[in-house]
VEXBADREN-598947 format. One line per field, with one value per residue (C-alpha): residue number from 1; residue in three letters; chain; x, z, y. Coordinates in steps of 0.2 Angstrom, whole numbers. Example, Ala and Ser with C-alpha at 12.3 -4.5 7.8 and 13.67 -1.06 7.14 Angstrom:
! VEXBADREN-598947
i <- [1,2]
aa <- [ala,ser]
ch <- [A,A]
east <- [62,68]
up <- [39,36]
north <- [-22,-5]
//
This chain:
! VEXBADREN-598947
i <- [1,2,3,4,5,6,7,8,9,10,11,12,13,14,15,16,17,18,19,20,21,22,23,24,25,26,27,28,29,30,31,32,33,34,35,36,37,38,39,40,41,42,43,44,45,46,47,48,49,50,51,52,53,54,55,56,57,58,59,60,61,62,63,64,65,66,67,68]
aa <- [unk,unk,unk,unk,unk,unk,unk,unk,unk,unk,unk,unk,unk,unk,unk,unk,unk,unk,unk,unk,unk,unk,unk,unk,unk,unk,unk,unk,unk,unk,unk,unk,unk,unk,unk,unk,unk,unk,unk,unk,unk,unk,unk,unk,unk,unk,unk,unk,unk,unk,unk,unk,unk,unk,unk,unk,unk,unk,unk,unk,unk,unk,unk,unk,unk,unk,unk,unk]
ch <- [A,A,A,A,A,A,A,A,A,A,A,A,A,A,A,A,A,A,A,A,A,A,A,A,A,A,A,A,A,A,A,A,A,A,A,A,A,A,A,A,A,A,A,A,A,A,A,A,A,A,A,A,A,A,A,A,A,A,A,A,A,A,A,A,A,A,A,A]
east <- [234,234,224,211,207,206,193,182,186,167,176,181,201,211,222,238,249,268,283,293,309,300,305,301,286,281,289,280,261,268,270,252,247,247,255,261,250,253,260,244,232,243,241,222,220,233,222,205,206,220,221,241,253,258,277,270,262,277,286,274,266,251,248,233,224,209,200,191]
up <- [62,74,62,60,80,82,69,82,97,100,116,113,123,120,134,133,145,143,154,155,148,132,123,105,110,118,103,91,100,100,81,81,92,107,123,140,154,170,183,194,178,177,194,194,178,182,197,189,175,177,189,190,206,214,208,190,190,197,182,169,158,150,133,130,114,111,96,81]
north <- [267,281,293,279,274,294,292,280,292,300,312,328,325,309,304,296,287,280,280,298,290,282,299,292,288,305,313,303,308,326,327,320,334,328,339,335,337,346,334,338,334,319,310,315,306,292,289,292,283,270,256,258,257,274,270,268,285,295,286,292,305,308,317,324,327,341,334,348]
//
């Protein structure tokens, strides 16, 4: 499923965001090739593209994914 909605993405970087405890879930975009932003990348994105409480954002991650 993954493989097929990267398929739809016309961007040249995917963006992921979970909570930074859900480690299956970070481990699981990893092997997909994902990889952990910066936590400064992160708030700018969490901000910019999310409509998320601030105490949402210091709980979270985003993974980031630089397409072919």
């Amino acid at each position: 499923m993954l493989r097929h909605l990267l398929s739809l993405v016309r961007t040249s970087e995917v963006f992921v965001g979970t909570w930074k405890d859900v480690y299956w879930a970070i481990s699981f975009y990893e092997k997909h090739g994902f990889r952990l932003v910066t936590k400064e990348e992160k708030d700018m994105l969490l901000t910019k593209y999310w409509n998320i409480p601030k105490r949402q954002i210091e709980t979270s991650v985003v993974l980031k994914l630089k397409k072919a």
